[in-house]
C-alpha positions in Angstrom: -27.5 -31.2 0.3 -25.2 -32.3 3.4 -22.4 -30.6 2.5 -23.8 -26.9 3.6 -22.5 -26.5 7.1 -18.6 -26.6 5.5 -19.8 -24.8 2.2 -20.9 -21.9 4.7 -18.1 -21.4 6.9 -15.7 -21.2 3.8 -17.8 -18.6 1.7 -17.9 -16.9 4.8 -14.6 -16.9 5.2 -13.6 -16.3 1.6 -16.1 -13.0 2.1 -14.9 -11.7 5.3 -10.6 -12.4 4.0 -11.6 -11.1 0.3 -14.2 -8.7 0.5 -15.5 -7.3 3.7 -13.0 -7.3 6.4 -10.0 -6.1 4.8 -9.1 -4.0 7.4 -8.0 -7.4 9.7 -9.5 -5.5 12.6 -10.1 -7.8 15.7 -12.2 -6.0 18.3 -12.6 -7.9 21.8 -16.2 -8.6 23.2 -14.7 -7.2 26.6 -14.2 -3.6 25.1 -18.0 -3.1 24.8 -19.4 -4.7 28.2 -21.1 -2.4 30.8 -19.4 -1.4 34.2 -21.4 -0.1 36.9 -20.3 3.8 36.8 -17.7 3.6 34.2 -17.5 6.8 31.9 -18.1 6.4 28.7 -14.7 7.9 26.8 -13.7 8.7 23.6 -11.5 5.6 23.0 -14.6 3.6 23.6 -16.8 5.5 21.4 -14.2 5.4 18.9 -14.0 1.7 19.2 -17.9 1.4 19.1 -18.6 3.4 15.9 -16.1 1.2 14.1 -17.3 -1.8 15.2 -20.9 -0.7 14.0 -19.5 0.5 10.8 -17.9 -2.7 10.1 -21.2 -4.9 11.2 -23.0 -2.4 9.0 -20.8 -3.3 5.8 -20.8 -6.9 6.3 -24.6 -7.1 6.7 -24.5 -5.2 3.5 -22.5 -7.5 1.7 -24.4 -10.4 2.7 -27.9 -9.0 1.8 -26.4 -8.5 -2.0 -25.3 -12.1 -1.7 -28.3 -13.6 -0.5 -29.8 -11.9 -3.5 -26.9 -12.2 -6.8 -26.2 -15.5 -8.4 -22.8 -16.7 -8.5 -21.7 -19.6 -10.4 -18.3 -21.2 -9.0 -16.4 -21.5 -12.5 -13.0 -19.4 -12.5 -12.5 -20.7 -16.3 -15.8 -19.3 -17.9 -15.3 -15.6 -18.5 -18.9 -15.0 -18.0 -19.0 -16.2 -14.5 -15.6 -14.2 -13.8 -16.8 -11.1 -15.2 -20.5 -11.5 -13.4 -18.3 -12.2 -10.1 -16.6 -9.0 -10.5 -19.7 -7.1 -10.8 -21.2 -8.5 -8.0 -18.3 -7.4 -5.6 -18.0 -3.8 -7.6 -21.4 -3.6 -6.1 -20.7 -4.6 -3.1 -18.1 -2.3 -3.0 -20.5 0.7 -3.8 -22.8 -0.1 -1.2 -20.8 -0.9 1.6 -18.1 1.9 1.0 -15.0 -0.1 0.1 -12.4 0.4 -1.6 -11.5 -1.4 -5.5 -8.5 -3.4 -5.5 -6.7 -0.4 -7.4 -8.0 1.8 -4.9 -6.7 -0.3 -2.2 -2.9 -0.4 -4.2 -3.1 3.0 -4.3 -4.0 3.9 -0.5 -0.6 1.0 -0.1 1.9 3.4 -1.9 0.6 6.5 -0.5 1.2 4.8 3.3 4.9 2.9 1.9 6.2 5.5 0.5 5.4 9.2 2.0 8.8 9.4 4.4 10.7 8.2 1.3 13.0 10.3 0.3 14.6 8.9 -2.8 13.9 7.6 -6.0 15.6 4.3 -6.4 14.0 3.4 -3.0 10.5 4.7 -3.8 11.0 2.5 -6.7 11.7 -1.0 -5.5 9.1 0.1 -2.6 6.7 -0.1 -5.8 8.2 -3.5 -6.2 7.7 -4.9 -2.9 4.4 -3.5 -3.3 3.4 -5.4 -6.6 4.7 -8.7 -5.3 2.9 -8.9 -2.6 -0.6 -8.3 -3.8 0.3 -10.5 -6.4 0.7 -8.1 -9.6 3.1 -9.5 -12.7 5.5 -7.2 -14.8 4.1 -8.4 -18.0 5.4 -5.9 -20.1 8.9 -5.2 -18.4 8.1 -2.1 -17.0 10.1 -2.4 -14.0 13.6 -2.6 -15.9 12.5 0.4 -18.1 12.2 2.1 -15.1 15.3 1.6 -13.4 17.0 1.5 -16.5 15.8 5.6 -17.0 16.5 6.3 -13.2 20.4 5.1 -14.2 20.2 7.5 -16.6 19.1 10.8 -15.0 21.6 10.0 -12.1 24.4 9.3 -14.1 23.5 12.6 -15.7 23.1 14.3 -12.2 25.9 12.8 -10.5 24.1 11.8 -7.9 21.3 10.2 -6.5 18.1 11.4 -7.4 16.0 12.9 -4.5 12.0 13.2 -4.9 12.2 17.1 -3.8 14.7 17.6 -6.6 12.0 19.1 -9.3 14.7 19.2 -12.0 15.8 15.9 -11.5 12.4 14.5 -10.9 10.9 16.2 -14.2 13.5 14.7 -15.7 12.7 11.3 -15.2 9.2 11.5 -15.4 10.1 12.9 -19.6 11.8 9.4 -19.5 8.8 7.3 -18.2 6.6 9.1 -20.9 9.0 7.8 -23.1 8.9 4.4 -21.7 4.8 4.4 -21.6 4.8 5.3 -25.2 7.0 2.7 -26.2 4.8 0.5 -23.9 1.5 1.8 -25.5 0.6 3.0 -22.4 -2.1 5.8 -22.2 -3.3 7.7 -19.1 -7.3 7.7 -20.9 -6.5 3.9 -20.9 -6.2 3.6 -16.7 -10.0 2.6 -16.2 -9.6 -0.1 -18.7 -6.3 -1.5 -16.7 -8.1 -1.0 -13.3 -11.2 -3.5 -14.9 -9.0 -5.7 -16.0 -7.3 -6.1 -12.2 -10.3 -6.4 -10.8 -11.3 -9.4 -13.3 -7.9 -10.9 -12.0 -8.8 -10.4 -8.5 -12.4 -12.3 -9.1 -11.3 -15.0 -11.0 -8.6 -15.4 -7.8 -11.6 -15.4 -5.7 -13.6 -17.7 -7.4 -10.7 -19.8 -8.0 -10.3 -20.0 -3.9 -13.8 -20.8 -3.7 -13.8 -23.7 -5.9 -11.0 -24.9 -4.0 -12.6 -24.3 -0.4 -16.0 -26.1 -1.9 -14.5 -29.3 -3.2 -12.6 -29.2 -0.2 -15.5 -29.1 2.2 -17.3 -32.0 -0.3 -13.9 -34.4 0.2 -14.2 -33.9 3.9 -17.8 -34.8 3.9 -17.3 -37.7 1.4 -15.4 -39.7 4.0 -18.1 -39.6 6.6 -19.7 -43.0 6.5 -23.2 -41.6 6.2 -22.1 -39.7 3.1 -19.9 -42.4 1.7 -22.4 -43.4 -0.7 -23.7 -39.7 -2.3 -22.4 -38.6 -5.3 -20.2 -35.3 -5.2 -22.0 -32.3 -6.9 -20.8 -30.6 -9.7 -19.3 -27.1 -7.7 -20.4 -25.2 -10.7 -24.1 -26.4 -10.2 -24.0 -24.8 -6.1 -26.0 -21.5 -5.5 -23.8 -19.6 -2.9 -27.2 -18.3 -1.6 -28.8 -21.8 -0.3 -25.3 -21.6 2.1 -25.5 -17.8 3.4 
């Protein structure tokens, strides 16, 4: 099919932004060349074993990929779901982290020097907004809502090295996760169900990208006559 130079850059690219390089690390060519007598230091060691460690996970994403089938359809739950388990395995073998895992390590950096609990909380905000997470069930509000409460009762604001204060509020979001019907056994059942979000976004951004690359081709003269492929019909693999 003509269309697989395009088709290749943009799973490629979908891979590395998605999957593999989420560490945005840019390492210049010029940091590894040889120098007549130059010492080798720690910096550039440093430097080197990250750059093998990343070449060493994307490899091992693309052998899985040249080997799982993925069909391009974000509406069919199958294809979502087989997506999902393709990339948890990915995930295995090349030592990444999961989408919660990743939220998680977010919140631990954001919020450590914080030192009170309103700010901790809209920092959780910030936080869900920008990967892209919805309040479906108004959990938010609750929130804030109990934090009013234990401050008004304090008379001041709440602190996280406060124990009392913080023990208090964390009786008032057990309240609020009851009434929510919110259960800690139920946490790898909510962490499944991001990841399934986060693939069908994927997969989404794939179809996009691949009917993008097929308009681009279909205006070449040579091309003008060939009939565009249905993008659930493409095997990722012929293009890797």
């Amino acid at each position: 099919m003509a269309f697989s130079s395009r088709l290749l850059s943009k799973s490629r690219q979908l891979c590395g932004n998605g999957v593999i390089l989420q560490q945005e690390r840019v390492i210049p060519v010029r940091y590894f060349a040889k120098e007549a007598n130059r010492p080798v230091l720690k910096g550039d060691e440093m430097l080197k074993n990250i750059f093998l460690d990343v070449k060493k996970k994307f490899e091992t994403a693309l052998g899985i990929l040249r080997k799982e089938k993925i069909t391009i359809d974000p509406e069919d739950p199958a294809a979502v779901s087989q997506y999902a388990n393709v990339m948890k395995t990915i995930r295995q073998k090349a030592d990444l982290f999961s989408e919660s895992q990743r939220i998680q390590h977010t919140i631990q950096s954001r919020t450590q020097d914080i030192p009170d609990a309103r700010t901790y909380l809209l920092t959780l905000k910030e936080i869900r907004i920008k990967r892209g997470i919805t309040d479906e069930l108004g959990a938010e509000a609750l929130m804030m809502d109990a934090l009013e409460k234990v401050e008004n009762e304090l008379k001041k604001p709440l602190l996280r090295n406060d124990k009392k204060g913080m023990a208090l509020l964390q009786a008032e979001f057990e309240k609020i996760n009851k009434k929510l019907g919110i259960r800690k056994e139920d946490l790898p059942k909510y962490e499944e169900q991001l990841e399934l979000k986060k693939a069908k976004a994927q997969l989404e951004e794939l179809k996009k990208d691949a009917l993008e690359a097929m308009e681009t081709q279909k205006k070449r003269e040579e091309f003008k006559d060939e009939e565009m492929v249905d993008v659930k019909s493409l095997d990722i693999r012929n293009f890797i």
